[in-house]
C-alpha positions as CSV (number, residue, x, y, z in Angstrom):
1,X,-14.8,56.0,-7.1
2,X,-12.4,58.8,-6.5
3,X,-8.9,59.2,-8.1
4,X,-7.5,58.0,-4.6
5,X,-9.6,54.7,-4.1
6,X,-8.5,53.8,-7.9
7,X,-4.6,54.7,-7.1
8,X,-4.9,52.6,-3.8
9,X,-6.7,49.9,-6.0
10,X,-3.8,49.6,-8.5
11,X,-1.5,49.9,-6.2
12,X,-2.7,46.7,-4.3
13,X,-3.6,44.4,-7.1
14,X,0.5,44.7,-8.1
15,X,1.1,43.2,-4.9
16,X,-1.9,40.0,-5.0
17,X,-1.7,39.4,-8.5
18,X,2.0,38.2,-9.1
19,X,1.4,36.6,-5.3
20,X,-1.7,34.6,-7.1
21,X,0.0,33.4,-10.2
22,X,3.2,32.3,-8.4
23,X,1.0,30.1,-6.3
24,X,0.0,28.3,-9.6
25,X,2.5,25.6,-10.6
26,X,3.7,25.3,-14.1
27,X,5.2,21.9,-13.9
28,X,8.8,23.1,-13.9
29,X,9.4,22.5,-10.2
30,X,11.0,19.4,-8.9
31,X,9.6,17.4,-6.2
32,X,12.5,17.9,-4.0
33,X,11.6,21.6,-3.3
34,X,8.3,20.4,-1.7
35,X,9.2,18.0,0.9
36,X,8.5,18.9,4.2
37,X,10.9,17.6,6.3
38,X,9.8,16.6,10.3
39,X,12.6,15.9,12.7
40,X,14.1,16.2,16.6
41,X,17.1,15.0,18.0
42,X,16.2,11.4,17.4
43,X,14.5,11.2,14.3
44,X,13.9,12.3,10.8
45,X,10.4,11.9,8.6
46,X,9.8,13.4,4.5
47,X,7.2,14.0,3.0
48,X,6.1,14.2,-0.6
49,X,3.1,16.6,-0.2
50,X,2.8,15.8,-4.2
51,X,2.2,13.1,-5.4
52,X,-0.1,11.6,-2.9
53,X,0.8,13.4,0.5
54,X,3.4,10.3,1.0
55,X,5.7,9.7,3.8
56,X,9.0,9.1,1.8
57,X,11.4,8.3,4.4
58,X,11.6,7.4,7.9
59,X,15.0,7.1,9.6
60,X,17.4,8.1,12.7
61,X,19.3,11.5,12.0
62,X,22.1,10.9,9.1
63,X,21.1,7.6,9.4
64,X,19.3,5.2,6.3
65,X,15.9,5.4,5.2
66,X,13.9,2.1,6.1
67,X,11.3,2.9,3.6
68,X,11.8,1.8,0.0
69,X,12.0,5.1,-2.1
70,X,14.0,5.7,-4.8
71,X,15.6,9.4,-4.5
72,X,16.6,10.3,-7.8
73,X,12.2,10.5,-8.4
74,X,12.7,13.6,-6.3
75,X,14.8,14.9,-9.1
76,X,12.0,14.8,-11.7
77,X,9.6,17.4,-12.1
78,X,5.9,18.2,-11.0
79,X,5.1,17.2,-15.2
80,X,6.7,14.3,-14.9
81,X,3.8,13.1,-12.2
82,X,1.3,10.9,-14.1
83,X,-1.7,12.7,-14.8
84,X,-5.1,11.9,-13.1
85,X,-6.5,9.7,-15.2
86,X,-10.0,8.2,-14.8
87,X,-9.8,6.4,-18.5
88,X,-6.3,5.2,-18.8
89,X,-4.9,5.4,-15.0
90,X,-1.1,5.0,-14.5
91,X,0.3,2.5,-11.8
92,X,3.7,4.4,-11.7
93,X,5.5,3.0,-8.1
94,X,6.4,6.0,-5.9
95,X,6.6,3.5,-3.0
96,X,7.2,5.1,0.6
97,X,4.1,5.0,2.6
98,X,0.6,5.0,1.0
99,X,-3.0,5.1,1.7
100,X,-5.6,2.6,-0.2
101,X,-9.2,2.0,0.5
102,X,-10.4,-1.4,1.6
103,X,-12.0,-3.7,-0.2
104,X,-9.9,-3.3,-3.3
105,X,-12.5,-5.3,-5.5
106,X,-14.6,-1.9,-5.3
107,X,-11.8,0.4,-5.7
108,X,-13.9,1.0,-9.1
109,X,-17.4,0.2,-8.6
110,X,-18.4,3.3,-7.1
111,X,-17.8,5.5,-10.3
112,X,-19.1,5.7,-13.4
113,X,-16.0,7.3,-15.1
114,X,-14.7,4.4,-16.3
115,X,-17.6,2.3,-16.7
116,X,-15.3,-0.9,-18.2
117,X,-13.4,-1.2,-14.7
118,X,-16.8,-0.7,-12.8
119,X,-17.9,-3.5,-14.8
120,X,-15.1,-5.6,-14.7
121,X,-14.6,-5.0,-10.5
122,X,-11.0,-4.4,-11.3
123,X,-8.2,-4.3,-8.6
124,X,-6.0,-2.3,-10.0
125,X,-4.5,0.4,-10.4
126,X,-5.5,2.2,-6.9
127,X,-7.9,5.3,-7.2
128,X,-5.1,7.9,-9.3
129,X,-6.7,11.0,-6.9
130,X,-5.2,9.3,-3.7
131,X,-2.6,8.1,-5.4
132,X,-1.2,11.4,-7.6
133,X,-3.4,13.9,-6.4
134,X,-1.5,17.1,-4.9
135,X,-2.0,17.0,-1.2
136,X,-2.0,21.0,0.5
137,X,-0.7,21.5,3.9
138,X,-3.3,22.8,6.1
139,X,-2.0,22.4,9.7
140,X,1.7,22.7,10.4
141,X,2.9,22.7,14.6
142,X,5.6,21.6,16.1
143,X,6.6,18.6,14.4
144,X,3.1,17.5,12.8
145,X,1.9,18.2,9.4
146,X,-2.1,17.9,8.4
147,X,-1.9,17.2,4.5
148,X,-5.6,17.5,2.8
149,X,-6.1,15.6,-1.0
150,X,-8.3,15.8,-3.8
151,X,-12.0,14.7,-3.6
152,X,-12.1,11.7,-5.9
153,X,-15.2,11.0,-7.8
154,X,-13.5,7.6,-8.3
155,X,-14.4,6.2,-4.3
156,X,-16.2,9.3,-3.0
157,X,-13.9,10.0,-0.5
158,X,-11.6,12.7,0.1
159,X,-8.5,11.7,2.8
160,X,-6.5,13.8,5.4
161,X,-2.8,12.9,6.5
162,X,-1.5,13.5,10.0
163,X,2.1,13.2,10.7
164,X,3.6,13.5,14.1
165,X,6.9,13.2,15.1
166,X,6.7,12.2,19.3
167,X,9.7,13.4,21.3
168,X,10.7,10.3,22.4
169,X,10.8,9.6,18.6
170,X,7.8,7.9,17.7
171,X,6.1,8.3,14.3
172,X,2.2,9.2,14.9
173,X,0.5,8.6,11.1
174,X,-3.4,9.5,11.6
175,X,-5.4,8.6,8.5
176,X,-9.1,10.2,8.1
177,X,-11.6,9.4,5.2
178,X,-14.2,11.8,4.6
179,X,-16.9,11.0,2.7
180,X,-17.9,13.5,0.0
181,X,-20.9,12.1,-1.8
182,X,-24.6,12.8,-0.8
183,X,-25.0,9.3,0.1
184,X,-23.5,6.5,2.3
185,X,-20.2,4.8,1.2
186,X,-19.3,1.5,3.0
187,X,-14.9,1.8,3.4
188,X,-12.6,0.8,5.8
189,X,-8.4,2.7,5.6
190,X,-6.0,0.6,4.1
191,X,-2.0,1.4,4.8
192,X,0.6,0.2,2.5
193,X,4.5,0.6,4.1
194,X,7.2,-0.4,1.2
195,X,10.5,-1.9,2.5
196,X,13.4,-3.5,0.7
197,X,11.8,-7.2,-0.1
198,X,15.6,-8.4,1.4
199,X,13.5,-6.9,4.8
200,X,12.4,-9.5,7.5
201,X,8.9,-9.1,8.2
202,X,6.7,-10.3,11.6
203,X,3.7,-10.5,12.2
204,X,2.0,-10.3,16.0
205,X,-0.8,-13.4,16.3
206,X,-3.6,-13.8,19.1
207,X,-3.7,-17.7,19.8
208,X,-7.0,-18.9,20.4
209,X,-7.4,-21.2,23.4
210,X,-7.9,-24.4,21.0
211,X,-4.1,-23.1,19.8
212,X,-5.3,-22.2,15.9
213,X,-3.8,-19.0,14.7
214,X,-6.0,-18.3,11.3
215,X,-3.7,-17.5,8.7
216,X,-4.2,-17.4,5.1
217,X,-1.7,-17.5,2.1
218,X,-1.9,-16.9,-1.2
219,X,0.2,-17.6,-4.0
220,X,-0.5,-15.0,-7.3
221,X,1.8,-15.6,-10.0
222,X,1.8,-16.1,-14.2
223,X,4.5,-17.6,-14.3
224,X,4.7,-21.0,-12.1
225,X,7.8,-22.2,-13.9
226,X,9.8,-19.2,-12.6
227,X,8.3,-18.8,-9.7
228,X,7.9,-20.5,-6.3
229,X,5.9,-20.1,-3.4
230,X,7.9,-18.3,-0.3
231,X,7.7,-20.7,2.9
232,X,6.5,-19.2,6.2
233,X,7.0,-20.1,9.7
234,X,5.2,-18.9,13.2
235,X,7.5,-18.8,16.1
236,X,6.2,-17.4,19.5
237,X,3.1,-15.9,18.2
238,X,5.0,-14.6,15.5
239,X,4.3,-15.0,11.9
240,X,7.2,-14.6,9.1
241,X,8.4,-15.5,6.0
242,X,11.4,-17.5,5.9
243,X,14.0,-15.9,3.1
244,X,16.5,-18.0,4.6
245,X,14.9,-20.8,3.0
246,X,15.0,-19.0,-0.8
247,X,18.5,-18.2,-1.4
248,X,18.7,-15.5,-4.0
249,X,19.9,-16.8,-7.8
250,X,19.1,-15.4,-11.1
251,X,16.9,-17.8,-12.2
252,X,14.1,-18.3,-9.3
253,X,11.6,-15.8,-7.9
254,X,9.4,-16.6,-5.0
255,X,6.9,-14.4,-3.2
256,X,4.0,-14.6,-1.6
257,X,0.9,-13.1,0.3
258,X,-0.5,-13.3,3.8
259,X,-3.2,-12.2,5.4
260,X,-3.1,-12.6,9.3
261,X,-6.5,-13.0,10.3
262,X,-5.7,-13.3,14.1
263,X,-3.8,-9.9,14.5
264,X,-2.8,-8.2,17.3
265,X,-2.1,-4.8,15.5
266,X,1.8,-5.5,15.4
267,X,4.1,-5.3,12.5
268,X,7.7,-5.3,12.5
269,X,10.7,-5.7,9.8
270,X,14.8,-5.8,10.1
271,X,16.9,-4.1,7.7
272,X,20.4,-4.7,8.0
273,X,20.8,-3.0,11.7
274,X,18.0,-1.5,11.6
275,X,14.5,-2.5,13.2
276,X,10.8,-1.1,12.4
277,X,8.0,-1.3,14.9
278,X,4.6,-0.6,13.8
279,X,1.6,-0.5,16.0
280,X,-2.0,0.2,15.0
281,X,-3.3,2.1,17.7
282,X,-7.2,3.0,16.4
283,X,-9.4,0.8,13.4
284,X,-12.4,2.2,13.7
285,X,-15.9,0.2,13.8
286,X,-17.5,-2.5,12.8
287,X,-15.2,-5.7,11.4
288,X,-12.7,-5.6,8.5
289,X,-13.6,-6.6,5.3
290,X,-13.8,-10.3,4.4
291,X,-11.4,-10.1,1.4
292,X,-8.9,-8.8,4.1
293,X,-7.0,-8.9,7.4
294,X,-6.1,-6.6,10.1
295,X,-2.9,-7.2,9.0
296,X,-0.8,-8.6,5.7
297,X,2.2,-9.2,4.5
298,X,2.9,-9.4,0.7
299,X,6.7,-10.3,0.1
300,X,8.7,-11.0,-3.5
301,X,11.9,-11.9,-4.2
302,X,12.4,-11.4,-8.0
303,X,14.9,-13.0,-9.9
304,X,15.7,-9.7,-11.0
305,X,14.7,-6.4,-10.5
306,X,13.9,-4.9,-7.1
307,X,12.7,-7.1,-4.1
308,X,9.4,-6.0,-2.0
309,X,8.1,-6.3,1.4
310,X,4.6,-4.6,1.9
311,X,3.2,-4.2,5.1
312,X,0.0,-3.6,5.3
313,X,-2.9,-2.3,8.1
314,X,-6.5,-2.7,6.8
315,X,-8.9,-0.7,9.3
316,X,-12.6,-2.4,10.2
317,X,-15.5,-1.2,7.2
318,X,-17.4,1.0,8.3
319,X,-20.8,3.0,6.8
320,X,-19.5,6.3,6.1
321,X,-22.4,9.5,6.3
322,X,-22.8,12.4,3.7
323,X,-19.8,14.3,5.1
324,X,-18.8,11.8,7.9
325,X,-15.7,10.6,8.3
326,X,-13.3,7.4,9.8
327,X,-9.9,6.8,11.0
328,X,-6.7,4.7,11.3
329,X,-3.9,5.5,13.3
330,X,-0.5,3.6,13.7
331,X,2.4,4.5,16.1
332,X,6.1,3.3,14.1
333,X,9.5,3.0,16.0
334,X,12.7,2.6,14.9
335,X,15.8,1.2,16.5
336,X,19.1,-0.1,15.9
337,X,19.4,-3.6,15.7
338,X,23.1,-5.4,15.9
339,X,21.9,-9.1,16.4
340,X,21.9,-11.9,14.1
341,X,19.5,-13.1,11.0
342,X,18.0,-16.1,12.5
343,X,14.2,-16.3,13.1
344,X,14.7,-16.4,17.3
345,X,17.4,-14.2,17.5
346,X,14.8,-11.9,16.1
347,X,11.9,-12.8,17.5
348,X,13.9,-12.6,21.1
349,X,14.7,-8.9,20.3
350,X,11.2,-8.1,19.2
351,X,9.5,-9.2,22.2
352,X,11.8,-7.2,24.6
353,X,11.3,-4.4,22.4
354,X,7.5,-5.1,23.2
355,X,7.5,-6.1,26.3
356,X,9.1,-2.3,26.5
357,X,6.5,-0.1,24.8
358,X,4.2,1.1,26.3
């Protein structure tokens, strides 16, 4: 190697070699200075690329977020993330939009990491790669962001995010899970979107010709002297929890879970004047799991602390290939709403809205 070839050599690694170890976090940086922010003259979408490629807020330009998230967490630092943590996993709330796999009695059975939670078929916490793992953009056009995470040896599956913000203001959110194991996984996509619990949530039904609309509830508390079941109705093919019928005290919580067996791929909740339409627009194949429902509800009402309405896609199981992948995608819209609180007033705006879309 001549005196020129080492010169140019030199020269050329003091430009890649600072370039390499900035790339590297130390930890120092908040989580604010990492959101990727989608918007048009309508709407406005974050996201949290780290932890867990999370859509953080979802709203109308200057207007409020309709997605629970607490933004002083955006003031704490990449260190402050829980670690991923096969042996001792954190369940640390970011909220905002997440991404589970379905069914969640084998979120640990197909590991052997941890074999006291394989053995125990334990629900929770949620695989901590999905969940904490730093997502890395790797598509960015427009207004859509592709967001790749971590393989996880926990489930064997490695998931994409897709965010699109439509012109006419629609939220596109395209979920992919890509198996990573040298043998078949059996998964379906599970969607989790937080909203204030003080939310009113719907649920779309399909009414079979005998009239039945399979729903099923259940109650999980451990405490049943504090606690009290929250009541549902079903008005025009619409299931809901009735808060009206819980009046907020210090001294009574209620919540409760549903699982809307009879779906038609609509979700919806009103916020104040605010109203959120989700639509699941692909499932994939086969059926959804039995421990689960195209769609759920989970709702609480704490006595204190902060109130929680889930809402929650599940997509069909499928049998996932060596390197094979499935999909859920959901379309959201957000409007104003300036009507009142009662169940039909509600339900009367929600089916214009739907008799709307297209």
């Amino acid at each position: 190697m001549n005196i020129q070839v080492i010169f140019r050599f030199i020269l050329l690694s003091l430009f890649i070699i600072p370039a390499a170890q900035a790339s590297e976090s130390d930890g120092s940086s908040k989580l604010k200075s990492s959101v990727i922010v989608l918007s048009n003259a309508q709407m406005e979408a974050e996201i949290l690329p780290y932890p867990g490629g999370r859509l953080i807020a979802f709203k109308k330009n200057g207007g409020k977020n309709i997605l629970l998230f607490t933004p002083a967490l955006l003031d704490e630092t990449e260190s402050m993330v829980p670690a991923i943590d096969t042996v001792n996993p954190s369940d640390k709330a970011y909220y905002g939009f997440e991404v589970w796999l379905a069914p969640q009695s084998e979120w640990w059975t197909h590991q052997n990491l941890n074999n006291a939670k394989n053995e125990s078929r334990s629900p929770w916490p949620s695989d901590p790669y999905h969940a904490y793992g730093r997502y890395r953009v790797t598509g960015k056009k427009n207004q859509s962001v592709t967001l790749e995470g971590p393989e996880s040896p926990i489930t064997g599956v490695k998931l994409v995010k897709q965010y699109t913000l439509l012109a006419n203001g629609v939220l596109n959110i395209k979920i992919t899970a890509i198996n990573i194991r040298n043998e078949p996984l059996r998964w379906g996509i599970w969607t989790n979107t937080r909203l204030s619990g003080e939310a009113n949530s719907y649920a779309g039904m399909i009414i079979s010709s005998d009239g039945s609309a399979p729903v099923a509830c259940k109650f999980f508390t451990s405490s049943p002297e504090r606690e009290t079941i929250l009541p549902f109705k079903i008005h025009k093919n619409f299931f809901t929890f009735d808060t009206s019928a819980m009046p907020l005290n210090k001294t009574s919580s209620s919540s409760n879970k549903a699982f809307i067996l009879c779906s038609d791929g609509i979700l919806a909740a009103f916020h104040g004047n605010l109203f959120l339409l989700k639509s699941l627009r692909s499932e994939g194949h086969g059926a959804v799991h039995r421990e689960h429902a195209k769609a759920e509800i989970f709702q609480s009402i704490p006595a204190g602390g902060q109130p929680l309405l889930e809402l929650e896609f599940c997509g069909n199981e499928t049998l996932i290939k060596p390197g094979a992948a499935i999909t859920l995608e959901e379309n959201w819209k957000l409007l104003d709403y300036h009507g009142g609180k009662s169940i039909e007033e509600q339900v009367s705006f929600l089916q214009k809205v739907l008799h709307g879309a297209d």
